[in-house]
N, C-alpha and C positions, 0 to 999 in steps of 0.2 A: 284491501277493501273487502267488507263483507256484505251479505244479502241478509235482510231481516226474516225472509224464509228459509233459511238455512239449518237443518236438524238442529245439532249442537257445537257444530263448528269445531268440532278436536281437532281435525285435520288444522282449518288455519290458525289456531293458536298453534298447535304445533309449527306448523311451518314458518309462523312468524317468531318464534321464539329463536330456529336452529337459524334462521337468517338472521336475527340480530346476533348471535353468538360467534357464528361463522365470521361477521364483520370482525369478531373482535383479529380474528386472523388473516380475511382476506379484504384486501382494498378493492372495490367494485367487483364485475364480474356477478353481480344478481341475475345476471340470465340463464349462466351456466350452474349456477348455482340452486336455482329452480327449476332447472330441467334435470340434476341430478338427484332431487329432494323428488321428486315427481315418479323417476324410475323405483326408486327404494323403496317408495309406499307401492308402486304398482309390483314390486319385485320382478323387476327387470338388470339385465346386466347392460352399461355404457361404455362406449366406446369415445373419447375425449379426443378431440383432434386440436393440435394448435403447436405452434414456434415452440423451441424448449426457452422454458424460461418464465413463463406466463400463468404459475402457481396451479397448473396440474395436479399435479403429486399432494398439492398444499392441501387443494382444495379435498381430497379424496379422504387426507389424513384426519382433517379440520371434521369434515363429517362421520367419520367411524367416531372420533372423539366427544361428540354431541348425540350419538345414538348409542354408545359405551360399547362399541361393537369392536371385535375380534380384527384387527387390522396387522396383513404384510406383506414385503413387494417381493418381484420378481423382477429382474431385469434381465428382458428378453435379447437373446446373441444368439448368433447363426451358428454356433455350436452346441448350443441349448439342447440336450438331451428331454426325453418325456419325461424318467427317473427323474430328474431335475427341480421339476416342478410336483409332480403326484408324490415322489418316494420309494421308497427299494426295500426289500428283506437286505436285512444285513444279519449274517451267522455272529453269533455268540459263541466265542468258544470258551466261557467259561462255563454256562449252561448246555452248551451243544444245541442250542434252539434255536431257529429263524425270528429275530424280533422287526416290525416295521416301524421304518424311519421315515416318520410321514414328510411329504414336501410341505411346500409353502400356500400349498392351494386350499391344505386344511385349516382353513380359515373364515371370518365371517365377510370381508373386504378383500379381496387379494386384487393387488393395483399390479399389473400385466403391464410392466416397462415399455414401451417402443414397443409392442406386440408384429408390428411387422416384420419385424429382425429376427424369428425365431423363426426354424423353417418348418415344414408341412406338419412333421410327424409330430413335433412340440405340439402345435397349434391342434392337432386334434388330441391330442390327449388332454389339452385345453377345454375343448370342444365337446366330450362327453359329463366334463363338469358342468358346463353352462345349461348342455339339454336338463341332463338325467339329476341333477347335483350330486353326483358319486362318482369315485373311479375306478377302476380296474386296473389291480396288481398282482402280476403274476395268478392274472384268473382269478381271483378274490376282489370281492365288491365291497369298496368301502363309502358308506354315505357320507357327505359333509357337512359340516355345522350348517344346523337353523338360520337361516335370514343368509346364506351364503352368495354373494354378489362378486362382479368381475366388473374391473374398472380399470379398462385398455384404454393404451396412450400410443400415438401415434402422428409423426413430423409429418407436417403436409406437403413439405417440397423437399425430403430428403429423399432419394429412389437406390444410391449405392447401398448395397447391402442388405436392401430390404425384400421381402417377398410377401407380394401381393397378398391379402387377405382374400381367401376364395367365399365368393357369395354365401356359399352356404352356413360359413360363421360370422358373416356380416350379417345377416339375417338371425343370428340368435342375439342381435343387440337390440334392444330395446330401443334403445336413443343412441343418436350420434352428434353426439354435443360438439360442436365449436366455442374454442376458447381464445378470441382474439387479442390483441395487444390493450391495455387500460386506457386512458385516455387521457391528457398529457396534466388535467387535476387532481386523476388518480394515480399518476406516475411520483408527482410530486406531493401526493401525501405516503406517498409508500415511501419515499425515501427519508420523509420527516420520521416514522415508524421504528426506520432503524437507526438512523441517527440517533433517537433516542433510546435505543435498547432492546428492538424486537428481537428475539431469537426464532424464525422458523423450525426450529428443532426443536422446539421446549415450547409447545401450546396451551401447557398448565403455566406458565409464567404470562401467558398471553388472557390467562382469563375462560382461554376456552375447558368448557366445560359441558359433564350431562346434560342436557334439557329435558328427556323421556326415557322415563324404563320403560319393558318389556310390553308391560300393561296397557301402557297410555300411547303407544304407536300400535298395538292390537287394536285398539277401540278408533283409532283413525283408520287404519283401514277396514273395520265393519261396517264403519261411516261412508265409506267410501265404495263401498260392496252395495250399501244399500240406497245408492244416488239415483234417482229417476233418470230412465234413461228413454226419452218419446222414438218410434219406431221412425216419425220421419228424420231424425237425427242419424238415425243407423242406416238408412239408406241415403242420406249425405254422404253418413261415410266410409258407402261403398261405391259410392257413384264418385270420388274422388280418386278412390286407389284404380278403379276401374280405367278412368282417364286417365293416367298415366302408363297404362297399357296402350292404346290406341293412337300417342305422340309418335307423331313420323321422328322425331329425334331421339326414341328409344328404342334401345334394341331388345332388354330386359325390364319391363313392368313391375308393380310393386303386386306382391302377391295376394292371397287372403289373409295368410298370416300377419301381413302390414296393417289390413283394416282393424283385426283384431290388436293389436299394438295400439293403434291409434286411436281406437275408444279405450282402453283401459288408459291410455295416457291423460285424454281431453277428462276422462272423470276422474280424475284424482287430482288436473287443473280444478277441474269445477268444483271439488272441494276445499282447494288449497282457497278459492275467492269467497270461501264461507257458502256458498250455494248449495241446494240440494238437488238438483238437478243442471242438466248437461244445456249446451248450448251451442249454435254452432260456432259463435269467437271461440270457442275451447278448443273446436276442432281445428279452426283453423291456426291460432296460433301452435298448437302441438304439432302440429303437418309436417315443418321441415323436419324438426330432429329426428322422427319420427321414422320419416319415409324417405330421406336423402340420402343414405346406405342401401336402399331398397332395390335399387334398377340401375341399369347399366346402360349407358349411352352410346348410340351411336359412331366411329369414327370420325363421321365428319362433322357429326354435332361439336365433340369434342373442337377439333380444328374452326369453328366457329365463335368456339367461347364461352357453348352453354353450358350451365351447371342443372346439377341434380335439384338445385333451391329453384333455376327457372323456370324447370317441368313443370315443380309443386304448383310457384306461382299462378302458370295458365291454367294448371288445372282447377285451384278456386277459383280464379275470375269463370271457366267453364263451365262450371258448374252450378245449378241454380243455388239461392239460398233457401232454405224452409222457413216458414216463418212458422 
């Protein structure tokens, strides 16, 4: 749905486009799907949480495939060296030269398998990609492709094997998309799908396709740079992240970097609905993905049953709304 004051709307045509395209690949999951269209224009990196099985991987591939972008994976193991993933000099001995064998991270999509399953030293060699977009090899600094994004996956009740993601790289995610089970009319069209012949490895036989060059997602997010954004909005939405500091069920708050996350998310919402300005529904639907990696709870919150979505919750209800 769009606003008749809305600049020129590239943003939602685009977005309506890669989401009719995306369908051609994926059965439901429009949510997850708009929270990851949402990171990309904001160029943010996501972090994908949900069961295996649940078109993850699908959805990641679906999207590089409709932005014609540079896509490939890693599948993260607790033997996973950093060479692994960045890349190594390798001698030539027919030249006598050191030549570099870039990893997998030189890419424009690089989809971070299970990421909790790689252990510390992986993850920060990870971790200087997401800040800096470059890595460091043997002391040598190499930058990475234009539009270069991380799209980590990670089991939400699997704990054998894994090692916690430390705050400080959960914080260079932009979103942390939950990707739940379909719904038992999207379970049984997805199996009509391949009954008839879907191949999820082959999304050119599925229809999917480009939707925007280079040019035409530049101009969505200049569009999107230039969204009216009213001052009592911006102290919404710090007066949210704020309140979740001061939750007797948190031990760790969501920081300023959160608030900043959280408007560059709600306005590239507010563009995705044709708008040219912000709103506070923008804000507050962007809230969980946003800020539910952001803060760390409690013990006995935990033993309670709260989650990171419940904090959010009080704190909209807490918070006034602007009008």
């Amino acid at each position: 749905m769009t606003d008749a004051s809305a600049g020129g709307g590239v943003a939602a045509e685009l977005a309506e486009r890669m989401q009719a395209m995306m369908a051609r690949a994926i059965v439901g999951q429009e949510r997850p799907i708009q929270e990851m269209l949402v990171a990309t224009l904001a160029g943010g990196h996501v972090l994908l949480e949900g069961v295996p099985g649940v078109a993850k991987t699908l959805m990641v591939r679906a999207l590089a495939a409709c932005l014609g972008r540079e896509f490939s994976r890693a599948q993260m193991t607790p033997d996973l060296m950093p060479s692994d993933i960045v890349g190594t000099y390798v001698y030539d001995t027919a030249t006598g030269e050191f030549h570099l064998r870039r990893g997998p991270i030189f890419t424009q999509f690089l989809l971070a398998d299970e990421i909790n399953r790689a252990p510390a030293k992986t993850q920060s060699a990870l971790l200087e990609g997401m800040q800096e977009r470059q890595v460091s090899i043997d002391g040598v600094t190499h930058p990475l492709p234009a539009g270069f994004m991380v799209f980590a996956t990670q089991n939400p009740v699997e704990f054998e094997g894994t090692y916690p993601l430390p705050e400080a790289q959960l914080d260079r995610f932009m979103l942390k998309v939950v990707v739940d089970y379909p719904t038992s009319e999207q379970e049984d069209a997805l199996l009509r799908r391949y009954r008839d012949g879907f191949d999820a490895m082959d999304l050119a036989a599925a229809g999917v396709e480009r939707v925007a060059d280079d040019e035409r997602f530049a101009q969505a997010r200049a569009e999107i740079a230039a969204l009216r954004v009213e001052d009592e909005v911006l102290s919404y939405i710090s007066a949210i992240t704020r309140t979740t500091r001061d939750d007797p069920a948190v031990m760790l708050g969501c920081s300023p970097r959160a608030s900043v996350m959280l408007l560059l998310t709600a306005r590239v919402l507010a563009a995705l609905r044709g708008r040219a300005y912000l709103i506070p529904d923008d804000v507050k639907e962007m809230a969980p993905p946003t800020l539910r990696h952001r803060m760390v709870l409690r013990p006995e919150a935990d033993i309670e049953g709260l989650t990171p979505d419940d904090i959010i919750a009080r704190a909209l209800a807490a918070v006034p709304v602007p009008r």
